[in-house]
Every structure is written in structure tokens, then in C-alpha cells.
C-alpha positions in Angstrom: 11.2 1.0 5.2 11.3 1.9 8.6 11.2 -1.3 10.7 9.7 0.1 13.3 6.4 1.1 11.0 6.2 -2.4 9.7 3.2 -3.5 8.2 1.6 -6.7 7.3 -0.9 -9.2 7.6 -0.8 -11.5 10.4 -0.4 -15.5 8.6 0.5 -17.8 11.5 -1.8 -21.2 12.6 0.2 -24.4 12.7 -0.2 -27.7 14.3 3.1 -28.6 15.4 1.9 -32.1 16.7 -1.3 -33.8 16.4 -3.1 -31.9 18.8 -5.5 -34.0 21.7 -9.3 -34.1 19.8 -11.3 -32.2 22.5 -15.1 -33.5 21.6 -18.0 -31.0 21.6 -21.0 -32.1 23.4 -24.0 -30.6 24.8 -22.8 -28.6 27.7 -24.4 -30.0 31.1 -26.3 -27.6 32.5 -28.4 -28.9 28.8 -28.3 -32.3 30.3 -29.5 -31.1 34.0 -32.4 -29.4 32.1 -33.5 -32.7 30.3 -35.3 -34.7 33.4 -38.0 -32.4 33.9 -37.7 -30.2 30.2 -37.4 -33.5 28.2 -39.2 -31.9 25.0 -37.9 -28.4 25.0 -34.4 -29.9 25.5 -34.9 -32.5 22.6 -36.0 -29.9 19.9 -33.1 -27.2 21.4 -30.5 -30.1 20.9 -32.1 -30.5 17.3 -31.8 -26.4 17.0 -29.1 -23.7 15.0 -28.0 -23.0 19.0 -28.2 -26.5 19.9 -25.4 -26.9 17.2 -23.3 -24.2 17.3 -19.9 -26.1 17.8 -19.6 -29.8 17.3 -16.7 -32.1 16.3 -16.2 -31.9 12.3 -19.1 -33.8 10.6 -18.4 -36.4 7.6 -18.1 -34.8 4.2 -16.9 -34.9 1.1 -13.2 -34.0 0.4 -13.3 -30.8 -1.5 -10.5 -28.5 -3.5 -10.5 -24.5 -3.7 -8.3 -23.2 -6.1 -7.8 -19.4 -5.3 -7.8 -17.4 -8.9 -4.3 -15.8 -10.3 -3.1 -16.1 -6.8 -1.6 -20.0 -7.4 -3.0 -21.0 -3.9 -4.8 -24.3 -3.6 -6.6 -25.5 -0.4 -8.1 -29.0 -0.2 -10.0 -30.9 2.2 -9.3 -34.8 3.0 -10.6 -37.7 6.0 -7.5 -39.6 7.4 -7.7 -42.1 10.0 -11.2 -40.9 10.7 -10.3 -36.9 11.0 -11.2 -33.6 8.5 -7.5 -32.4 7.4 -7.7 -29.1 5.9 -4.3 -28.4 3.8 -3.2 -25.2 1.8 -0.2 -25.5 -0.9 1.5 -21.7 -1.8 4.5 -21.4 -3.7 5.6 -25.0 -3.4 4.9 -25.3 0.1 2.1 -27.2 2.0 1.2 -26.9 5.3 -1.7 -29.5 7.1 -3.8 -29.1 9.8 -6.4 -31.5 11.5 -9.8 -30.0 12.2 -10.8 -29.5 15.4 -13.8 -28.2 15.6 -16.3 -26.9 13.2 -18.8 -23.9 13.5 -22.1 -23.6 12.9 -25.1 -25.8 12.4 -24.7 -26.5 8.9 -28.5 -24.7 8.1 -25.9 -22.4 6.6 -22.9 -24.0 6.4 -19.6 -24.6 8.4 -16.2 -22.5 9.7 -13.3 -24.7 11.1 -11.3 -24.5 13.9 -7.8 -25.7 13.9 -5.6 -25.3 16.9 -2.0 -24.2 17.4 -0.8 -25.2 20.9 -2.6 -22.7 22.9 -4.2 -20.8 20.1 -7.5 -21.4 18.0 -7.5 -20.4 14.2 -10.1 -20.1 11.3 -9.4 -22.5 8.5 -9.4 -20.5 5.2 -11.5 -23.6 3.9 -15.5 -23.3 4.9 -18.7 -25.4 3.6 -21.2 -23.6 2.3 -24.8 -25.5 2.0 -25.7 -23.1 -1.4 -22.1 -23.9 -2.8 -20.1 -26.3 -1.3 -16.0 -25.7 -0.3 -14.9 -22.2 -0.9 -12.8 -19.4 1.1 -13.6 -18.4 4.5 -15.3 -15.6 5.9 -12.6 -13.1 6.2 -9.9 -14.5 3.9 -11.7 -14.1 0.7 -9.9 -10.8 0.4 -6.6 -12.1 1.7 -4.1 -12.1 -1.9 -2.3 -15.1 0.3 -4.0 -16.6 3.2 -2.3 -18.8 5.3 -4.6 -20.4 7.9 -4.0 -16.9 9.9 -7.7 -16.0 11.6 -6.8 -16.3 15.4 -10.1 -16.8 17.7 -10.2 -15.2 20.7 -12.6 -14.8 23.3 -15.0 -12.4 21.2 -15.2 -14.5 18.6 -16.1 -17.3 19.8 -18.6 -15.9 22.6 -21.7 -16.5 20.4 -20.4 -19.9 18.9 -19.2 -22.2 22.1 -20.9 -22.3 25.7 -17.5 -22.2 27.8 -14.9 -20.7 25.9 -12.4 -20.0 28.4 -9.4 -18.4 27.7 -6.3 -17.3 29.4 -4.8 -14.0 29.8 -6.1 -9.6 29.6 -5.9 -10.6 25.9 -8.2 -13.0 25.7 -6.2 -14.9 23.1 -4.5 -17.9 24.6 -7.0 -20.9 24.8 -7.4 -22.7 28.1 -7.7 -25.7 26.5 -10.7 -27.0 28.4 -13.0 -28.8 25.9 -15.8 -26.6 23.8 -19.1 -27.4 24.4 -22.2 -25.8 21.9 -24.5 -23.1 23.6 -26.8 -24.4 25.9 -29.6 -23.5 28.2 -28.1 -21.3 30.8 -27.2 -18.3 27.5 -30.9 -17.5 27.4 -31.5 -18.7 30.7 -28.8 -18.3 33.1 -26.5 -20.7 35.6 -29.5 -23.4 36.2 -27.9 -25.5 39.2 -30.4 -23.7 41.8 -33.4 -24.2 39.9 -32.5 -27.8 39.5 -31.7 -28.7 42.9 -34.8 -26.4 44.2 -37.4 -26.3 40.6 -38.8 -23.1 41.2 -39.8 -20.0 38.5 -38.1 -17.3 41.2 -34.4 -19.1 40.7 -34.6 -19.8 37.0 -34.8 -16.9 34.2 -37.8 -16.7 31.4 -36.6 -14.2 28.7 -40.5 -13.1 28.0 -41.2 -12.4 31.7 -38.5 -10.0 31.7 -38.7 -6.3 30.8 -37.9 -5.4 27.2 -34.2 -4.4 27.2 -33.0 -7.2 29.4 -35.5 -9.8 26.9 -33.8 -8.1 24.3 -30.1 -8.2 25.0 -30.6 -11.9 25.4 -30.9 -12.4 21.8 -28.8 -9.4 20.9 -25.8 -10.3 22.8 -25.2 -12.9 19.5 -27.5 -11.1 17.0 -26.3 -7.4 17.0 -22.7 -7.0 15.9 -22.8 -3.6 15.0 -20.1 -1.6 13.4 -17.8 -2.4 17.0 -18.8 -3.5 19.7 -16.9 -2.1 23.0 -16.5 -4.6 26.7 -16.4 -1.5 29.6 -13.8 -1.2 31.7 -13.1 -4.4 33.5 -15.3 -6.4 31.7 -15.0 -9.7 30.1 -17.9 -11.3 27.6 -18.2 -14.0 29.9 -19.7 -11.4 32.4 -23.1 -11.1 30.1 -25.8 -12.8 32.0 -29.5 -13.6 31.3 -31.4 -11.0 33.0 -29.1 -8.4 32.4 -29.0 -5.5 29.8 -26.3 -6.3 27.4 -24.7 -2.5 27.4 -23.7 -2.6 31.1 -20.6 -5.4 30.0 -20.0 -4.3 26.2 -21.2 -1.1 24.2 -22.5 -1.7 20.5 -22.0 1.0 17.9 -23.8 2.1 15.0 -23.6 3.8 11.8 -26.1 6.6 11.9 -25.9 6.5 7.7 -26.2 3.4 6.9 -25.1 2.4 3.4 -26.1 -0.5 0.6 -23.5 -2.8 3.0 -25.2 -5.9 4.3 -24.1 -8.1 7.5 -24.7 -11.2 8.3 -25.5 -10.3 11.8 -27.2 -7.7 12.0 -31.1 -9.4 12.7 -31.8 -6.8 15.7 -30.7 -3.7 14.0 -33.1 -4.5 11.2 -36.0 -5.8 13.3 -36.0 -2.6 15.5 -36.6 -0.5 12.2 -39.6 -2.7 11.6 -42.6 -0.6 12.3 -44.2 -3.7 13.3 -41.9 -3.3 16.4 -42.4 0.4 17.2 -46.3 0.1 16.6 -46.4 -2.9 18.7 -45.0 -0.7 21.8 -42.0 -3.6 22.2 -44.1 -6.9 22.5 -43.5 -7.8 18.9 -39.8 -9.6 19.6 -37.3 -12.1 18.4 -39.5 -15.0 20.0 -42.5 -13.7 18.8 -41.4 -15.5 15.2 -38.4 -17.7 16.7 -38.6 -20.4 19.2 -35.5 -21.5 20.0 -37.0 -24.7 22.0 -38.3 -25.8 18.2 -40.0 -24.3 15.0 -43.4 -25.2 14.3 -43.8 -27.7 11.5 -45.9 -25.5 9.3 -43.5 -22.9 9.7 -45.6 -20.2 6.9 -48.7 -20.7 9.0 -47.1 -20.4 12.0 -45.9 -16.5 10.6 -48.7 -15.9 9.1 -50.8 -16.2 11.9 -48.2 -13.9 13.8 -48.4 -11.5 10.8 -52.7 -11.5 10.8 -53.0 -11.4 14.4 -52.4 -7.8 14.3 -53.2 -7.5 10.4 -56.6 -9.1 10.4 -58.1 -7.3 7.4 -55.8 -7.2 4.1 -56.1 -5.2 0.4 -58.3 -8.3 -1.6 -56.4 -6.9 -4.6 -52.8 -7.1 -3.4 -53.3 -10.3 -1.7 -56.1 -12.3 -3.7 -53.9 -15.5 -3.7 -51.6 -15.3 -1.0 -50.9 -18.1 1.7 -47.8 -16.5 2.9 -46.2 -12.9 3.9 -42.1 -13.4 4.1 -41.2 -13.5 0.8 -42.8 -10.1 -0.2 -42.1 -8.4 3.4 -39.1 -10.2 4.6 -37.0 -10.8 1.0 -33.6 -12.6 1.3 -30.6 -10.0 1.4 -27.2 -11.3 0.7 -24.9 -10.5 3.1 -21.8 -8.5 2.0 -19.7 -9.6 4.5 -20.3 -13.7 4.3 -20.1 -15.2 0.9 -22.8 -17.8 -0.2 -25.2 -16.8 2.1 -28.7 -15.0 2.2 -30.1 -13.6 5.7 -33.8 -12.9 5.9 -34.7 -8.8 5.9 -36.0 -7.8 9.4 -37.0 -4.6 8.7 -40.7 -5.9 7.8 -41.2 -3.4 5.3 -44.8 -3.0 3.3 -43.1 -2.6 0.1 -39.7 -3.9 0.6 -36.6 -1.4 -1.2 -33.0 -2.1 -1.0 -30.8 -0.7 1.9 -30.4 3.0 1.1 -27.2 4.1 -0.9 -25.5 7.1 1.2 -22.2 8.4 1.4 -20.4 8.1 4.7 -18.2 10.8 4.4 -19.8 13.0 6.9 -21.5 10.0 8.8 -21.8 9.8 12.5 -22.2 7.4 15.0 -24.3 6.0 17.9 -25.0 3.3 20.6 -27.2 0.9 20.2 -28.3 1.5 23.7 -26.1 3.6 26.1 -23.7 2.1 29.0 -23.7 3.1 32.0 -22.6 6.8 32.2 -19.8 6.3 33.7 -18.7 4.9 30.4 -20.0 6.7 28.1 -17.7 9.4 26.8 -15.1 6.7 26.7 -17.0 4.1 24.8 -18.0 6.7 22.2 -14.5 8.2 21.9 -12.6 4.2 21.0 -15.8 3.3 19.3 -15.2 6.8 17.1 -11.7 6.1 16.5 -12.1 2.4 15.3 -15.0 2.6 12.8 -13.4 5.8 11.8 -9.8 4.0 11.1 -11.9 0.8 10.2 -14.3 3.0 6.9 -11.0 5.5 6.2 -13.9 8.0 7.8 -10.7 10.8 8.7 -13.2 13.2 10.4 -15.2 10.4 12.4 -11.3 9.3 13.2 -10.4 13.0 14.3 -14.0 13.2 16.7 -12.6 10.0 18.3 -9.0 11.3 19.1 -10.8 14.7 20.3 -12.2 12.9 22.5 -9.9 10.2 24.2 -7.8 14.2 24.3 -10.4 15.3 26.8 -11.0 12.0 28.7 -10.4 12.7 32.7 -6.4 11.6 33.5 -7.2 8.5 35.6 -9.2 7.1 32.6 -5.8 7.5 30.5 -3.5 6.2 33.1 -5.2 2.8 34.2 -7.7 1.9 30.9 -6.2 -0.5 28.8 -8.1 0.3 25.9 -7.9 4.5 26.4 -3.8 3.5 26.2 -3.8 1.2 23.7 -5.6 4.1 21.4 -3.3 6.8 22.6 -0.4 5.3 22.1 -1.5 4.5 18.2 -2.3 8.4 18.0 0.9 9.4 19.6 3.1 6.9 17.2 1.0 8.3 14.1 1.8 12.0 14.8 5.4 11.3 15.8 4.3 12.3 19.5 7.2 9.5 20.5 8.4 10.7 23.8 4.5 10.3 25.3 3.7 7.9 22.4 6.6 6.0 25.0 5.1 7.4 28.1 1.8 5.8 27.5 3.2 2.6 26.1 5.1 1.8 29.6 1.9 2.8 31.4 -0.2 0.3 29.7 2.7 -2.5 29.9 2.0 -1.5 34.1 -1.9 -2.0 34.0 -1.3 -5.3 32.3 1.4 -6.7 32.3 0.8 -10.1 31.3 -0.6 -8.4 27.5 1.1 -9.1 24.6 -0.6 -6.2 22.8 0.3 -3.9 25.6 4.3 -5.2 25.5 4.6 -4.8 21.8 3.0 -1.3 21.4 5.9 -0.4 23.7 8.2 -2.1 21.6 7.2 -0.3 18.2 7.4 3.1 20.6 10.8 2.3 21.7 11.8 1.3 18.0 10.3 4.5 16.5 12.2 6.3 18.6 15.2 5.0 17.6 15.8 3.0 20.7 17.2 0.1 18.8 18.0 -2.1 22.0 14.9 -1.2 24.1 13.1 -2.5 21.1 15.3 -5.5 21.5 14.8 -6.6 24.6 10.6 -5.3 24.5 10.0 -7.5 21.6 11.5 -10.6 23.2 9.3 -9.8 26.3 6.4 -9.7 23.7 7.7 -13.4 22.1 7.5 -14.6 25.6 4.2 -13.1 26.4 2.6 -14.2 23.1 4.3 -16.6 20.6 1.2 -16.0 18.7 1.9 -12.0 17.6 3.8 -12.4 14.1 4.5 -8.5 14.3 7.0 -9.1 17.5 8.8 -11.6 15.1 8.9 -9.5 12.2 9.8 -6.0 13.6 12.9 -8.5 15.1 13.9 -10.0 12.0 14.2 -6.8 10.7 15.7 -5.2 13.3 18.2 -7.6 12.9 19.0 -7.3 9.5 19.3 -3.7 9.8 22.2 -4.6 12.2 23.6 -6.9 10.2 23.4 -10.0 12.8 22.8 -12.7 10.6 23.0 -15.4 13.0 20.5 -14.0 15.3 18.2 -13.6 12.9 18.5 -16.6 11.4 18.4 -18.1 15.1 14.8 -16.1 15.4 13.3 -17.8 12.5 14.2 -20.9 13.6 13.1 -20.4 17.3 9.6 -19.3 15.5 9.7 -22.5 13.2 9.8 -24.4 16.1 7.1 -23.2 17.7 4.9 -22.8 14.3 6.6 -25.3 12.0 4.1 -25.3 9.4 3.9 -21.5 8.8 4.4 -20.9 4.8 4.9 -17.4 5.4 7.6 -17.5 7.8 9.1 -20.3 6.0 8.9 -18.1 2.6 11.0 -15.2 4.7 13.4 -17.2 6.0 14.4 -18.7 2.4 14.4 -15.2 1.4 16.5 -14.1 4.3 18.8 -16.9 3.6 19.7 -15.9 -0.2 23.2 -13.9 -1.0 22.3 -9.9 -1.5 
């Protein structure tokens, strides 16, 4: 195997020492809101939003036993704190909890952290089920706590996720706080010091794409979803529309596949929507400040306020329109779970069953045009790569091809993608050239330094390699593939002690790691 093509799943959370507890609480800008918003903050605190992120609640201990596979996860209290464990091949590795995800209406994700890194626990609660895999591991033949969170991730989930670095990978370490007011209605210290409706944001008094990007900034994932150049999520504000910091791509055949998150996609099929020329919207049905106690009445006076007269013979006894116009759907892509369908249909059918062999894609809503051609040609070459679509994959590298020069010598993302096309055709002298240039744009990315490290190595620059992938180590401890492609390299050269000296340098760092641990026992035997 060629060292330098090495490919495997990424396995690495640890806790090397029991990490500070950093407690979730309702960010402040919640708590400036309270003197003079008393009741809509007490029913948003008592909200899904309101409860995004919290320190783990008390439960149960619980045991998952992954089938065939010998892997055996359970879930403890010691001293007061959720420990999630996983036991593979006669070795354990224990983590405390640091945070849990979600509001339990569904269930809950965990967070554990390693040093300056956040993970996904493979162990979730699911309120339908109980303990079972993850979202995202379920798949995995041998998970090992190995889900990093970055910034993307946890955008919809925590407040002020801040973290460190062009990556967005390393966690700053400043405490998580739940969403608050200021995601729906922007940075709230003017209006509190001067209460007045010009310095505050109300999402229905705006115009229909910035209304809607606030909710679709969280529900619309999309098939990718793009930042522009320069961007950062944290640059989404209230008041904005969504596409001019990240571009959302779609599927224009969509198959029988069912997300989680994909409420706005659905609703804007509805032709409730289109017929209502826009003011049928996410808040119509949803108030975020608090449900209505009767929540059928409440939708079924939304539902007849527009649908006055109904057939007597198709509705003779019934109190209620969700259940036969908005079934449940169960997602695909999120075990244990049913999401309500928001395409409002009059006789609701399942999701169509196409093939996506010729499919084609769109945005959601355009970015700036500026952007355009380059959002379309990555977004292209991901969900092409991402669905094994080859001719949505070849569209994508057609187009990066004919992107202006100064878009592929100073975008990040435009090298990143070139450089994988490059390696892929055995291009490796510009594979190289577009390697070092991204390493020069951003040179604090780990990503960026080990792309130019599996150039170097697949060009048989053994020693460039080298020294590229110990840059990468120092950049980011967190990238197993700078560890690996090094192990390997070193075996390959016969220098046993270094690469005995390598897994120890990354047991120190991630002590816990089965998989590593597993390799270097294997290292260690006689051939």
C-alpha cells in the first residue's frame, strides 16, 4: 500500500486528565432580555432552543452492545458526573461528559473534550428507545469516540462557540452557553440600554428572505452547505440573508432519503407556502417564545383560517389536520427519531423514489455573484464525491478548471479541492504547487499543511513528507492521518525507534485512544 494514499477512519477523542466542567447556562444577553421580556423569556428558557446545550442531565446508566462487532459502550454517574466508556478488543477507554446536546424532546448527543478538542460520544439517549449508537457512528464497524466538533457543528447547538484557528477545530475553551435571544434577534446591548423597536430585530417585520434565513440558518442543512470566501458562521446575523456568509446546496432529484434537518426544504414545497405569496412561515405554526397549550387547536385554527370550508365527507369527524397532512417521516440519517412532514400535502405520498445518476444540483438561494461559480463548482465536487455521483464530480472539477487564477491562488477552499483533483489524477508536480500555495494563505491550517504533506509523499519526497507531517503534528495534534502517514513512513524506512517514539509522543497526548493503542501493539510484534 502506498503510504502516501493511506486511508482510514479518523478514531481519536481522549481525556487525558479530568478536564475543568465548563457549566452551560443561559447566555446573558437571555438574562438582559428578562427585566422588561419576563414572559417571553420564561417560556424560551422552557423551549427546544432554550435547551440546546446544558450540562449532562441525571439518567439512568445504560449498556450498548454493538452486534458481531464485540464493542460494548456503557454509561455510568461517578462522583456526581455522566462517564461514557467503550471496551474493544480488551481495551477500555473512559471519558467524562461534558456537555450534552439537545433538549431531550428528542433525545441527547454528548460532548466529551480532548484538551483543546470537542468530540461526539458514540453513546446518545434516545426518548423513543433509550441508550443506543450515535448519529454518525452507527455505520462505523469500530467506533472509538472519534466525531470531532468544530465550529459548523456546533453553530446551531451552543450560543458562543468560539473556536481557534482557519480550521475552526481547536476549541477556545471559553464556557458553552445554549442559544439565546440575540440568534433570532441580534446583539441586544443597544436596545437594552436605549429600549427602542429601531435598535432591536423582529424576525416578522422583516422581508421574507432575511425572516427566513433566521430559521434556516439551523433548519436547512441541505446536501452541503458552503461559508464564502472569508467567512466564518459566526458572521450570520439576524437581519441578514443567510446566502451572503454560507451557500446551501440542493439535490434537484431528490430521492426516498429522509433528513433530520431538512424542515425548510420541505415547507417551501408546501403549496400552502407558494399560495400564501410568503406569509405562511416557520412562526406562523412555531413560536419559539412558547407553544400554545392546546397545541391541535392552535394548528387547526392556522390550517382553517385560510381553509374555512372543508369536504363534510372527508372530514365528518375530524378535530385535527397534522396527522393526515403532516405524517411523521423517519429520518434516515438519525436513528430513533420521527420529524414531522412539512410539505403539507392534501393527500400525503412518500418522498419520490429517483435515481441520482444523472441528478443535478442547485442553491437554495444564490450568494452573492461574486461567489457564485465558485460555490457551485466545490458544492459540485463534494455531493458529487459525497453520493459516488462521477459525472456531478466531473461538472465540479470543470469548473474549479475554469475558475479566474486569483480565485485559485488565494481561496482556501478552491486549493484545498485542487489539490485533491491533482493527487487523484497523478497531476503531482501542480498537485505540489497548489499544496504550498494553500500552506501560504493559511498557514496556521492543519488541513492545508497535511495536504502538502501527502503531495510531497506521493511524489516520492520521502523527507519533505517528513518534516510537512511534523509541521501538521504541531499545527493540529488532532489530525490522526499526519500520525499515520508517519508511522508508516517510518516503517517503510525501517526506523523502528522513531516510530515507536511517534506512538508514544501521540499516546501522550491522546492516552486513551484504542486505536492507536491497537497499532502500536501491532507495530510492536516480531515480523
Amino acid at each position: 500500500m502506498n503510504p502516501g494514499c493511506f486511508i482510514f477512519r479518523i478514531s481519536l477523542t481522549v481525556w487525558t486528565v479530568a478536564a475543568p466542567f465548563l457549566a452551560a447556562a443561559p447566555g446573558e444577553n437571555t438574562q438582559v432580555c428578562a427585566p422588561c421580556h419576563a414572559k417571553e423569556t420564561a417560556a424560551f428558557l422552557k423551549s427546544p432552543m432554550g435547551n440546546s446545550l446544558a450540562p449532562p442531565s441525571p439518567l439512568a446508566g445504560g449498556h450498548v452492545a454493538r452486534k458481531n462487532s464485540g464493542i460494548e459502550i456503557s454509561i455510568s454517574d461517578r462522583e456526581g458526573r455522566m462517564i461514557h466508556s467503550l471496551s474493544s478488543n480488551g481495551l477500555t477507554a473512559e471519558y467524562p461528559v461534558a456537555y450534552q446536546i439537545g433538549a431531550g424532546k428528542i433525545g441527547y448527543t454528548y460532548m466529551v473534550r480532548v484538551k483543546d478538542y470537542l468530540y461526539e460520544s458514540p453513546a446518545s439517549w434516545y426518548r423513543q428507545h433509550g441508550w443506543d449508537t450515535s448519529p454518525g457512528y452507527e455505520r462505523m464497524a469500530s467506533p472509538d469516540f472519534d466525531r470531532l466538533i468544530d465550529s459548523q457543528c456546533l453553530f446551531c447547538h451552543a450560543d458562543n462557540g468560539k473556536f481557534v484557528g482557519s480550521d475552526g477545530r481547536r476549541f477556545s475553551g471559553v464556557a458553552l452557553n445554549p442559544i439565546g435571544c440575540d440568534r433570532c434577534h441580534g446583539p441586544g446591548e443597544e436596545h437594552a440600554r436605549q429600549p427602542s423597536a429601531k435598535n432591536i430585530i423582529n424576525p416578522s417585520k422583516l422581508p421574507p428572505r432575511a425572516r427566513n434565513s433566521i430559521c434556516e440558518q439551523c433548519h436547512l442543512e441541505g446536501e452541503t452547505r458552503l461559508l464564502n470566501p472569508g467567512k466564518t458562521w459566526q458572521d450570520f446575523h439576524p437581519g441578514d440573508e443567510l446566502e451572503r456568509t454560507a451557500a446551501i446546496y440542493l439535490l434537484t432529484q431528490k430521492n426516498r432519503e429522509v433528513k433530520a434537518v431538512e424542515q425548510a426544504e420541505q415547507l417551501a414545497l408546501s403549496q400552502c407556502v407558494r399560495s400564501s405569496g410568503g406569509k405562511l412561515w416557520c412562526a406562523t405554526c412555531h413560536n419559539p417564545h412558547g407553544q400554545a397549550a392546546d397545541r391541535v387547536s392552535q394548528i387547526r385554527d392556522v390550517c382553517q383560517s385560510c381553509h374555512s370550508t372543508l369536504s363534510k365527507a372527508a372530514h365528518a369527524a375530524v378535530t385535527e389536520c397534522v396527522s393526515c397532512h403532516m405524517p411523521r417521516l423517519t429520518p434516515d440519517d438519525i436513528p430513533h427519531t420521527a420529524s414531522t412532514d412539512h410539505r403539507i400535502l392534501r393527500r400525503p405520498a412518500p418522498l419520490p423514489n429517483v435515481e441520482n445518476a444523472g441528478a443535478e444540483i442547485a442553491a437554495w438561494q444564490d450568494p452573492p455573484s461574486q461567489f457564485r461559480a465558485r460555490d457551485l463548482a466545490v458544492a459540485a465536487l463534494v455531493i458529487g464525491g459525497t453520493h459516488g455521483l462521477g459525472p456531478l464530480r466531473d461538472t465540479g472539477v470543470q469548473l474549479l478548471e475554469a475558475l479566474p487564477q486569483p480565485e485559485k491562488d488565494h481561496d482556501p477552499e478552491v486549493l484545498s479541492s485542487l489539490v485533491s483533483i491533482r493527487l487523484q489524477s497523478r497531476e503531482l508536480e501542480q498537485a505540489r504547487e497548489f499544496a504550498r500555495r494553500a500552506t501560504e494563505v493559511q498557514p496556521d491550517s492543519g488541513f492545508a499543511s497535511l495536504n502538502l504533506a501527502l503531495a510531497l509523499q506521493n511524489s516520492g519526497d520521502d523527507a519533505g513528507a517528513d518534516r510537512q507531517l511534523l509541521h501538521t503534528i504541531d499545527l493540529d495534534p488532532s489530525l490522526q492521518p499526519a500520525w499515520v502517514n508517519l508511522v508508516f513512513l517510518y516503517e517503510k524506512q525501517g526506523r523502528q525507534t522513531e516510530k515507536i517514539a511517534l506512538l508514544d509522543r501521540y499516546l501522550k497526548w491522546n492516552p486513551q485512544n484504542i486505536w492507536f493503542r491497537q497499532l502500536k501493539a501491532m507495530l510492536r510484534q516480531p515480523h
